[in-house]
N, C-alpha and C positions, 0 to 999 in steps of 0.2 A: 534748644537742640534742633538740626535738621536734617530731615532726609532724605535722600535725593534717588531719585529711581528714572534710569534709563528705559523707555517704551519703546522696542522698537519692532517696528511692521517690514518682517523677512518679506514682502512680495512691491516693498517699494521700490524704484528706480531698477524694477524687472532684477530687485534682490541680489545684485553683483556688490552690494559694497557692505554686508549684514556682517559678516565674517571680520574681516579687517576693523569694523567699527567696534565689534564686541574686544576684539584684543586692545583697542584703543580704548578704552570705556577698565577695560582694569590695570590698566597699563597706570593710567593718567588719576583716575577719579575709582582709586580702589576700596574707598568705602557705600561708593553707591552698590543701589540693587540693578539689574537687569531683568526685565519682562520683557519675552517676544509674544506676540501676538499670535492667538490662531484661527481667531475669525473676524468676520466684521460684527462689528459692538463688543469684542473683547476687552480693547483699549478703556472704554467709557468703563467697563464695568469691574474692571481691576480697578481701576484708578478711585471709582467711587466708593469701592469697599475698604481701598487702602485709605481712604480720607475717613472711614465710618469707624476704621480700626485705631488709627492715630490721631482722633478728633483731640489729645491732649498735647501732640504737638507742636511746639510753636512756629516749625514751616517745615512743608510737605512742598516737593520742587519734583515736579513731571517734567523730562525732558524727552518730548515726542522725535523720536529717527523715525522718519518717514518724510510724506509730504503732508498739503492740508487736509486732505481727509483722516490723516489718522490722528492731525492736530485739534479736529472737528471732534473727534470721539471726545477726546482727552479735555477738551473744555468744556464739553457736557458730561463728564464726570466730576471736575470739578468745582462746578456753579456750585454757590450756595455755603463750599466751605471757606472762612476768611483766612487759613492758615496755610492755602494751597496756590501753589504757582506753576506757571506753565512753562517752558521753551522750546526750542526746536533746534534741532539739528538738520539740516534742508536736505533729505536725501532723495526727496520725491518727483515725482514728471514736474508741478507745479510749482511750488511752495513759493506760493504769493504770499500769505499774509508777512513772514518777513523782509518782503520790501519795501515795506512802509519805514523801515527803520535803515538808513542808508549810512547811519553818522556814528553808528557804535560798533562794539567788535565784533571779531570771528565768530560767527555763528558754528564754526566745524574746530573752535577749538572748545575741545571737551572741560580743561581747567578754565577757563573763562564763562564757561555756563554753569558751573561748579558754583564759581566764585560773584557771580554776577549781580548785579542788584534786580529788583523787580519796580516794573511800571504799573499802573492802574490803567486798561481800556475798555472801551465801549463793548459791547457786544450785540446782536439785534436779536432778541425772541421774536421767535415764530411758532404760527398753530396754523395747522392743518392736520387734516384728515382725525381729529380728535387727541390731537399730541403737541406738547406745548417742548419744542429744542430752541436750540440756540447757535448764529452763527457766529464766526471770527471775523469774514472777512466778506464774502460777496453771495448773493444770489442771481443768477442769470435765467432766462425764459428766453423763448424763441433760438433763433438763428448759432448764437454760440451754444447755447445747450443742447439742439440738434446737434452741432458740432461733435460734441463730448461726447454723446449717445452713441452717435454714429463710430466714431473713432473707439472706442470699447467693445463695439461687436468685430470691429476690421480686425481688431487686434486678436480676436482669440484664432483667427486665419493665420498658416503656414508664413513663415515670411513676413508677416506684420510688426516692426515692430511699431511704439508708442508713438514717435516723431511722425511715423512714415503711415501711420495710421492716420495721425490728424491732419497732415499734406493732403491725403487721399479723400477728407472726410468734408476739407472743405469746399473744394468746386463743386462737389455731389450734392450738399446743402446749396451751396448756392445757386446752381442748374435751378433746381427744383424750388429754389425759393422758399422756405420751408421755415416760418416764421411763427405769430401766435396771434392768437383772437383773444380776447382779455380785454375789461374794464378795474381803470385802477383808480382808486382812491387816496388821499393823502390827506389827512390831518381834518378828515372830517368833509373834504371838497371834491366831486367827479373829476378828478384828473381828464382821463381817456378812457375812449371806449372803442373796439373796433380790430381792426388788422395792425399789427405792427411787422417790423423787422426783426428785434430784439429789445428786451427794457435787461438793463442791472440795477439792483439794488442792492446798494454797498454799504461798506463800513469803511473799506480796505480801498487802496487804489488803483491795486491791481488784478489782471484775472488773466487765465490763460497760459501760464507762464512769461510773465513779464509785461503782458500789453495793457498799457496805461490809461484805460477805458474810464476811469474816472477820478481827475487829476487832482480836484476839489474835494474829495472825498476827506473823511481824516477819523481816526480810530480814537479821537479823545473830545470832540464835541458836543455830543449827545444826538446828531441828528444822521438819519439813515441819507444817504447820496441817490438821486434817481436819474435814470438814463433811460431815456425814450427815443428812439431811433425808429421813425415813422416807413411805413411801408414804401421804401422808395425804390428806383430801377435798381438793378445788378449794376448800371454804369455807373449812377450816380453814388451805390452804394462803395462800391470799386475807386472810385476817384477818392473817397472823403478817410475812406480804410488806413490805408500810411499813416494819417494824421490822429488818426483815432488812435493806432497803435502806439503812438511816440509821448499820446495826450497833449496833443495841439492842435485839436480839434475846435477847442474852444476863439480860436483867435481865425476860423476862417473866417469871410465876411458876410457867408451865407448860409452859416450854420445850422442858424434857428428852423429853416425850412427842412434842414434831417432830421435834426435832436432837438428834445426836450431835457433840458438839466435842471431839476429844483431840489430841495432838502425839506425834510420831513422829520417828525418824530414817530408819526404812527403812519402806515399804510395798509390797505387792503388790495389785492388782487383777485380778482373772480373770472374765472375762464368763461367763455362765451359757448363753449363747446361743455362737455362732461366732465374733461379734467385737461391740465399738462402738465406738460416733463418738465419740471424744477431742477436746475442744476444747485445747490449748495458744496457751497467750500471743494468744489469737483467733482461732488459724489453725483447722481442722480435718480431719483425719485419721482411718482406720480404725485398729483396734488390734486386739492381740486379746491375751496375758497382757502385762500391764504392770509391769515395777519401776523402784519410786523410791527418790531416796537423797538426803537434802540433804549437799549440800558445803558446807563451811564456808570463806570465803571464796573463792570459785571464781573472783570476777572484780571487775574496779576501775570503779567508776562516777564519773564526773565532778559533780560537785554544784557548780553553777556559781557565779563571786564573787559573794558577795555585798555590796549597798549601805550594811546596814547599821551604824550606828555602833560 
């Protein structure tokens, strides 16, 4: 037997499509449940109880409406149980982690994630500040996490919206140049130490909404993606951006002197300063020494049916 329970977070994509989504959700798939969310850590913690209640089930299907932070709740609810799956519905400013899957179906068709089968992927645990989570898809530090930071406070201003927030957030970071000090380790070896621009550490390929920061990345390998983007000018940084966006970055012929790209299974980051702003799955958080570890298959994602012949 299976259950399926629509999660969805009213305050995603500034909450314009909650309404029409819940009529489509009984419309289409009238034996699932629906949970809206009413705080942050609500998601994670319905979902973990709903897996502590139905541990005799033989599958328990979360379908996160939102974007990745509220996909981020919902798979640290539920790590740990093997009869629980995930999917999403992409309603969010972001929802990167499903663009790593370009070759299956409608994500926004509700009977196709119904009906869908489930994959096994990676997932990276992380500890800090005395708390051991888990992400889906990326962590970013420095210059795009500035970003995101910045762009969440524009936003609670008149007139701001999300888009128009992150237009506005990133010359103001990059004016200011506003980057991280951080020593990072990797699989037992002193990576870097010192000033950067920005590092991601991924699972996923994507971050940002759609920009393709780490192309080589992959959510079924076992090993976390690193990207080190060395303290360089605003010009040089400027020129190499386009390419970084598109993920063809890797084929200019002077790369290596911006970025640093290697894979890992474990890494450590320790800020040189007292702490910084961690971006996860789009959320953001203070940190202060960080470890990461990808797990090899940590959780089952729904990849919805597809039409195809």
């Amino acid at each position: 037997m299976r259950k399926i329970y629509f999660i969805l977070n009213p305050k995603a994509g500034q909450g314009n499509k909650i309404k029409k989504l819940i009529h489509k959700i009984k419309d289409q798939v009238p034996e699932s449940e629906i949970y809206i969310t009413k705080s942050q850590g609500d998601a994670e913690d319905f979902v973990r109880n709903a897996c502590l209640s139905h541990s005799s089930c033989d599958s328990l299907r979360f379908i996160s409406c939102g974007g990745d932070g509220t996909f981020n709740e919902i798979l640290n609810g539920v790590v740990g149980f093997p009869n629980a799956e995930v999917g999403i519905v992409p309603i969010g400013t972001g929802n990167d982690f499903c663009r790593n899957f370009d070759d299956c179906g409608d994500f926004f068709d509700l009977s196709a994630q119904a009906n869908g089968t489930s994959i096994s992927c990676d997932a990276i645990k992380y500890t800090s500040n005395e708390k051991t989570r888990f992400c889906a898809n990326m962590f970013n530090i420095g210059f795009d996490c500035n970003v995101v930071d910045l762009a969440a406070k524009l936003k609670t201003y008149p007139l701001i919206s999300g888009p128009l927030a992150y237009l506005l957030a990133v010359p103001a970071i990059l004016i200011a140049k506003k980057g991280a000090n951080i020593a990072i380790e990797a699989d037992g070896k002193n990576i870097y130490n010192g000033e950067l621009l920005l590092t991601s550490i991924a699972n996923g390929k994507f971050c940002g909404g759609g920009m393709k920061s780490n192309p080589d990345a992959s959510i079924h390998n076992g090993f976390i993606d690193l990207n080190i983007i060395y303290n360089v000018s605003r010009f040089e940084f400027l020129k190499k951006f386009p390419f970084y966006i598109k993920g063809t970055h890797g084929k200019l012929p002077d790369i290596k002197k911006v970025i640093l790209n290697l894979k890992a299974k474990k890494m450590t980051i320790t800020p040189n300063n007292k702490s910084i702003r961690l971006c996860t799955d789009g959320e953001i958080s203070n940190a202060n020494k960080i470890d990461f570890e990808c797990v090899k298959d940590a959780f089952k994602f729904v990849l919805p049916e597809s039409n195809k012949a």
